[in-house]
N, C-alpha and C positions, 0 to 999 in steps of 0.2 A: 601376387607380386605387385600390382597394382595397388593392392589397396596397400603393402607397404610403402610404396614409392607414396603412394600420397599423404600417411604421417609423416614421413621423412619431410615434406614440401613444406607442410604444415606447423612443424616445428622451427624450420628454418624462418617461417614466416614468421613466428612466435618471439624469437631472436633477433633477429631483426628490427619489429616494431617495439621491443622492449632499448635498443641499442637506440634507436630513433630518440624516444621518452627520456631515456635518460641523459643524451646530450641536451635535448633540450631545458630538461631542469638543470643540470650544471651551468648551462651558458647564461641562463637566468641568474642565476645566484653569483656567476662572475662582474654581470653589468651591474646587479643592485649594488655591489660591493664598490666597482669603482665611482660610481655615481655618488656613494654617502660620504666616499673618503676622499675623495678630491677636495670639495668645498673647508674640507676640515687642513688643508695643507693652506690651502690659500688663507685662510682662516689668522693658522700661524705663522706664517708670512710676513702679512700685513700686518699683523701686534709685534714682530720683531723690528721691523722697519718702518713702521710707520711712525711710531710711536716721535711723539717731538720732546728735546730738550726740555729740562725744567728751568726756569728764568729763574734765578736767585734775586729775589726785591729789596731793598732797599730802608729801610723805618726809621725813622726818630731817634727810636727806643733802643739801637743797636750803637748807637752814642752815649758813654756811660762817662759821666765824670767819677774817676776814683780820687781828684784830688782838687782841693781847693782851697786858694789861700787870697789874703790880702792883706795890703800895706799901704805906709804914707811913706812917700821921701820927697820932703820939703813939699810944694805945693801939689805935686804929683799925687792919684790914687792909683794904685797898681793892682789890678786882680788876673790872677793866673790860674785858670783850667788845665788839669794833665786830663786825657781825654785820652777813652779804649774803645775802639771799634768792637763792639763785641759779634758783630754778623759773620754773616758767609765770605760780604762779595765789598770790594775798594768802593769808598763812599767820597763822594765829594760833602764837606760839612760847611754848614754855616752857622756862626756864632756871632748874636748880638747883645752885647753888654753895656746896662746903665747904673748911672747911680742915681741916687736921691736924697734931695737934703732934707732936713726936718720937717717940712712942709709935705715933703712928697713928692714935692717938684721934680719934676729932671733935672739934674746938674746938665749928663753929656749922655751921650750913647753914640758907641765906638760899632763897628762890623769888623770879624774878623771871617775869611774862609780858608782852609785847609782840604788837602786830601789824604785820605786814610786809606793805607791796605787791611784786610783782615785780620785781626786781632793785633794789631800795631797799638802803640800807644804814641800820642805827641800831646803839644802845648799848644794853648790859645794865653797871650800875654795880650790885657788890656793896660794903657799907663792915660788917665785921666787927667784933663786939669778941673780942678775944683772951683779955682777961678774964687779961690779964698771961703770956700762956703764948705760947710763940717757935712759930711756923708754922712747919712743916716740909716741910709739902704745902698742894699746890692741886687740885681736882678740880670738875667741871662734867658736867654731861649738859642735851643740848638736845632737844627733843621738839618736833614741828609736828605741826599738823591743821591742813584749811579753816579759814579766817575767816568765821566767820559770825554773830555779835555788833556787829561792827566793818565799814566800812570804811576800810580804811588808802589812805591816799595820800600817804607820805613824799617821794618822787621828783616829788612837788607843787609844794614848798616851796623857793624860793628865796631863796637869802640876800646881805645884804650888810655886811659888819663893818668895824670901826673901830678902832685903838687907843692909847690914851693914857695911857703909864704903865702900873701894873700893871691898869688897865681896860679891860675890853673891850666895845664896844657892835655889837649884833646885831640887823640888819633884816629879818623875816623877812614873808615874803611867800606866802598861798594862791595859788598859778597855778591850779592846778588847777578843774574845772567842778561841785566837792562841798565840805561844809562838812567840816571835821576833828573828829574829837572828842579830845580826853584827850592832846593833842601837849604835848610836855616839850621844851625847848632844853639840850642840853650842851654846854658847850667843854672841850674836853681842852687843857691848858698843856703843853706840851713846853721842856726843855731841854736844846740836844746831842742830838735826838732820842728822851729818856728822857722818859716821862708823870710832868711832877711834882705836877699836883694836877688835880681837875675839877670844875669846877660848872657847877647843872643846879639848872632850876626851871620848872614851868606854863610854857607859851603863854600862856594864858588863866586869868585868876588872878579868877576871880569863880566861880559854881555852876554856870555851863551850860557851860562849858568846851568852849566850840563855839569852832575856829577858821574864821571863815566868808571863803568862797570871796572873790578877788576883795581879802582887807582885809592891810594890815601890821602888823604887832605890831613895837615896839620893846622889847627888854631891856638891861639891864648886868650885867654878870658881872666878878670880881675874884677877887685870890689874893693870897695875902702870900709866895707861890712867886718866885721869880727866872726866867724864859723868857724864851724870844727866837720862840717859834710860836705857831700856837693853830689845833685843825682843831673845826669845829660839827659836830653831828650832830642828829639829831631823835628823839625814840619816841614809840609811841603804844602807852600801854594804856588797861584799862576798870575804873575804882573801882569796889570793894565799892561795894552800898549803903549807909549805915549801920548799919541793922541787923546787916548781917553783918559789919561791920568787926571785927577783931583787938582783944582787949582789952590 
């Protein structure tokens, strides 16, 4: 009876030290597990959130002249850039334009700057005096940076024209969800597809030269030109202040 009682003991012990071994291998295999998969949560985490904004830049090269023309009227040289932001991101642009007489010489060289939303198109109008002396040459350089003075929202702006005779009348319209500032209307007159004359004046012909969201503004434009087209355009730049204005 003894010596069964003492298998019976001996098994129990058996079971026992087997129940011991085995929690301890499971409890092992539960820490390595939280230990490798924690640092992988933080991991993804910190690439969801961390991660920064991409800056959309700025180039040159994201300033495309699609269009380019020039004229004489009377001593006057006229050269007109239609100009396409082809970037991502609103550019403020600069445009400097010269002529040159036969020599080579500089005649004049004008500055013009505008601002562009993306993929807007607008005009840069040069009007030269020659100061009597024949152009031989034309030359231009364009320069972009962010906009950050302005914002532009040419690609806003919707229009709708009329015309009667050598007059032209021009409906234009804020679509857009922001007021405008310092908007200019042009018509370029075409005949036979040649630029024969252009005029351009204010949106807003008062001192806060706010085109506000939402309202129409009506113009009239004329020429003593002969055409059979006429294509509108918009810009927008930022006046001196007084103070600094040009004497």
């Amino acid at each position: 009876m003894k010596k069964k009682n003492g298998i019976i003991i001996a098994l129990i012990v058996v079971v026992v030290v087997l129940i011991v071994v085995l929690a301890f291998v499971l409890g092992r295999n539960i820490s390595k597990e939280e230990v490798t998969s924690a640092p992988t949560l933080a991991a993804t985490q910190a690439t969801q959130t961390g991660a920064p904004t991409a800056k959309v830049n700025v180039e040159n090269s994201d300033i495309k002249v699609v269009k380019k023309y020039n004229f004489y009227d009377e001593d006057d040289f006229t050269l007109v850039l239609v100009l396409q932001n082809t970037g991502k991101a609103d550019a403020a642009v600069a445009v400097v334009g010269k002529i040159f007489d036969g020599a080579n010489a500089t005649i004049e060289t004008e500055r013009e700057s505008i601002f562009m939303d993306a993929n807007s198109k607008s005009v840069v109008e040069f009007d030269f005096d020659t100061e009597g002396r024949k152009v031989k040459d034309v030359d231009y350089k364009i320069t972009a940076a962010a906009a950050t003075s302005i914002k532009p929202g040419l690609k806003n702006i919707m229009y709708k024209k009329s015309i009667n005779g050598n007059i032209v009348n021009v409906t234009s319209k804020n679509e857009g969800d922001f007021d405008l500032l310092g908007v200019d209307t042009h018509v370029l007159f075409y005949q036979d597809d040649e630029l024969v004359d252009v005029d351009s004046e204010d949106m807003i012909d008062n001192d806060s030269e706010v085109f506000v969201k939402g309202t129409e503004v009506k113009q009239r434009f004329d020429t003593k030109e002969k055409f059979d087209k006429v294509e509108i355009y918009y810009s927008q730049d930022q006046d001196k202040p007084d103070a600094e204005d040009d004497d």
